[in-house]
C-alpha positions in Angstrom: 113.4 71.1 102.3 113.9 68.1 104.1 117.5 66.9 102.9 120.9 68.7 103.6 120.9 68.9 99.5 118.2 70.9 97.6 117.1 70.1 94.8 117.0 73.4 92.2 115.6 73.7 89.1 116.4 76.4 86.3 114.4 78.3 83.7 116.3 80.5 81.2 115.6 80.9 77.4 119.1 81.6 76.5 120.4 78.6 76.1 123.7 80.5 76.0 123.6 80.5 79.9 122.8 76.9 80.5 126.5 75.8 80.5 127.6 78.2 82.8 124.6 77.2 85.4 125.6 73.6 85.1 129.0 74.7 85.6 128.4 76.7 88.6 126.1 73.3 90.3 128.9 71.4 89.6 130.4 73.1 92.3 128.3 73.5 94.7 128.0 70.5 97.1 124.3 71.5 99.4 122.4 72.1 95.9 122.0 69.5 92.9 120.9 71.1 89.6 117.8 68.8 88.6 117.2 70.4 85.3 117.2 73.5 83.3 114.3 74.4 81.1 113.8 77.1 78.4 110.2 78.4 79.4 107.8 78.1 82.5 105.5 75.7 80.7 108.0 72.7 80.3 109.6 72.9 83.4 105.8 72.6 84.6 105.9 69.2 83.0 108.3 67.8 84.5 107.3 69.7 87.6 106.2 66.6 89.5 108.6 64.0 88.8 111.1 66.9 89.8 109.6 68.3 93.4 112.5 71.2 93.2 113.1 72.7 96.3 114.2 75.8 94.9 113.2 77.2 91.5 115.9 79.8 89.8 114.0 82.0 87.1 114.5 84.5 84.3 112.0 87.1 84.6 112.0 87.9 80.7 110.4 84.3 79.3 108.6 83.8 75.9 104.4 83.1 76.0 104.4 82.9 79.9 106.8 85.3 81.9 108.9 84.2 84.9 106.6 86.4 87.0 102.9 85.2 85.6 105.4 81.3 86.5 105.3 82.9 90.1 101.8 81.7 90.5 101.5 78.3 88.5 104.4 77.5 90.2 102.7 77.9 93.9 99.7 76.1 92.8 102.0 73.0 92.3 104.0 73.2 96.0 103.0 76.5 98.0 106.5 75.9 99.5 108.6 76.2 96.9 111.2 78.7 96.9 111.4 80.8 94.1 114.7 83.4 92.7 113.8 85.7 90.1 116.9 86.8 87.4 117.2 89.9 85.3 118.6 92.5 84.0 116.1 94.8 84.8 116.9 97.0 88.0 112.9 98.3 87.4 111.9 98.8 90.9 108.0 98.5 89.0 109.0 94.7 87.8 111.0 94.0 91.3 107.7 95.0 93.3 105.4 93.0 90.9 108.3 90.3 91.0 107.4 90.2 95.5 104.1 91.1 95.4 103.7 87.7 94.0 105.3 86.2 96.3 109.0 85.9 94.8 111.4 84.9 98.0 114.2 87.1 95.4 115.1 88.5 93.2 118.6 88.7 92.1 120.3 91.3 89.2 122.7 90.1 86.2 125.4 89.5 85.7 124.8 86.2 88.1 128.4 84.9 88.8 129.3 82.0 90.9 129.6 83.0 94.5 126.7 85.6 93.7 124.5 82.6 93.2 125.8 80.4 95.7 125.2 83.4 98.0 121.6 84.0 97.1 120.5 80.3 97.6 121.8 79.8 100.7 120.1 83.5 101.8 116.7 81.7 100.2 117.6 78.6 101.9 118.5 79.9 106.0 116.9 83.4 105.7 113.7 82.8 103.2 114.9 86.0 101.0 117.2 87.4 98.9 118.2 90.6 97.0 121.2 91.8 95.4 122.3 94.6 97.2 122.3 97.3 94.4 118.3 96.6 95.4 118.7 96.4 99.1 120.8 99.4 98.9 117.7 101.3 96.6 115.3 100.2 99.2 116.7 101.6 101.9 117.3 104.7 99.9 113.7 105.3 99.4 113.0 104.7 102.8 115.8 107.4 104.0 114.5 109.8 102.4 111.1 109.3 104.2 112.2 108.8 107.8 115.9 109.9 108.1 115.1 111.4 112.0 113.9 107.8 112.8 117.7 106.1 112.7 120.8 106.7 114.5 123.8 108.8 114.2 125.3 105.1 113.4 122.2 103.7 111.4 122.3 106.9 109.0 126.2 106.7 108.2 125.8 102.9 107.7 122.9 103.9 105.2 124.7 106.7 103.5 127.2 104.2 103.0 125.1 101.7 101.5 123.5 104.0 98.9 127.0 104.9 97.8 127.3 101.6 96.7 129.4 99.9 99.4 129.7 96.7 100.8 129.0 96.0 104.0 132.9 94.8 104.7 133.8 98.5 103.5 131.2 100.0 105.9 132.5 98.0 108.3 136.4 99.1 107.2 135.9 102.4 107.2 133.5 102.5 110.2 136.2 100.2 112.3 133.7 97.8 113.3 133.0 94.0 112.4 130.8 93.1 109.3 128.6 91.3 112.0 127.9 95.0 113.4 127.3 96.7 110.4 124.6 93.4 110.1 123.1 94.2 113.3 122.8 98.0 112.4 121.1 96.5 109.2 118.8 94.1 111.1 117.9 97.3 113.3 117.1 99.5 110.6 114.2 96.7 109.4 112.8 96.7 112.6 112.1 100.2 112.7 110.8 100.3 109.2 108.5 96.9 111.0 109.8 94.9 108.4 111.3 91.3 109.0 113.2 90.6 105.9 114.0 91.7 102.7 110.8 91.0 101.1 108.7 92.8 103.8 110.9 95.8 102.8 109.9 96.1 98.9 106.0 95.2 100.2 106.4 98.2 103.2 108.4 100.1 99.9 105.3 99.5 97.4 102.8 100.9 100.1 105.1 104.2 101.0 105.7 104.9 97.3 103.1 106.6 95.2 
């Protein structure tokens, strides 16, 4: 990643989707939309003429999946970054999806700012999960070492497993959303994860 604008590539067999991804590059100004390809094989073609920085994929492909791409894909550049799509909230698929070494994995509908959002988590943080699966990670993890958090750390997690955001935590907690990050951040480190990928690894070891 070594210009301010990354280079993405896009894999999706409905072609129904493809205007709206051109679309949404259109708009974005630190990400240029190189190409958009209807199965992991021809984007593979053009893989080398392309060099994506960051590779946006369907996990539901014909012939080769977007997960079994996962692999082929790292062959080519080990550094590539790679965002998986679907609209499978599976937490089977989304473990399968990291244990191959996904850097996200984000569930439909992908709008605008969702996508914008999840690149540029990919691109300063290395990761990035909607939050209906941070929210189901931390869940799982609750349940299994709720006397290991704070007072603070377990209302911020109750919160998030209703389904808020964090601005709403932070609303109705009358803090900053930059606190309610922290908390967050805190609540990794005592799990002795470092990111939101190292939680849905530490998740498929604790779950049986």
């Amino acid at each position: 990643m070594k210009s301010n604008i990354l280079k993405i590539i896009v894999i999706d067999n409905d072609r129904l989707f493809h205007a709206a991804y051109k679309y949404y590059f259109e708009t974005y100004q630190d990400y240029s939309l190189q190409g958009i390809y209807v199965s992991v094989e021809e984007a593979l073609k053009e893989y080398d003429d392309l060099l994506p920085d960051i590779i946006v994929s369907e996990v539901s492909m014909p012939d080769v999946c977007g997960i079994q791409g996962i692999g082929m894909f790292r062959k080519k550049d080990p550094d590539v970054k790679i965002i998986m799509i679907s609209a499978q909230k599976d937490f089977a698929i989304i473990k399968k999806a990291f244990k191959n070494q996904a850097n996200g994995y984000l569930t439909k509908p992908v709008t605008k700012k969702r996508l914008y959002n999840a690149l540029n988590s990919v691109k300063y943080e290395g990761a990035t999960m909607s939050n209906d699966i941070v929210k189901a990670v931390i869940s799982m993890f609750h349940r299994k070492s709720y006397n290991n958090f704070s007072e603070r750390e377990n209302q911020i997690i109750d919160y998030l497993c209703q389904g808020a955001t964090y601005k709403l935590i932070a609303d109705k907690l009358f803090v900053t959303t930059s606190t309610v990050n922290f908390h967050i951040q805190n609540i990794y480190l005592k799990l002795d994860v470092n990111s939101k990928s190292e939680a849905l690894t530490k998740l498929q070891e604790m779950e049986n």
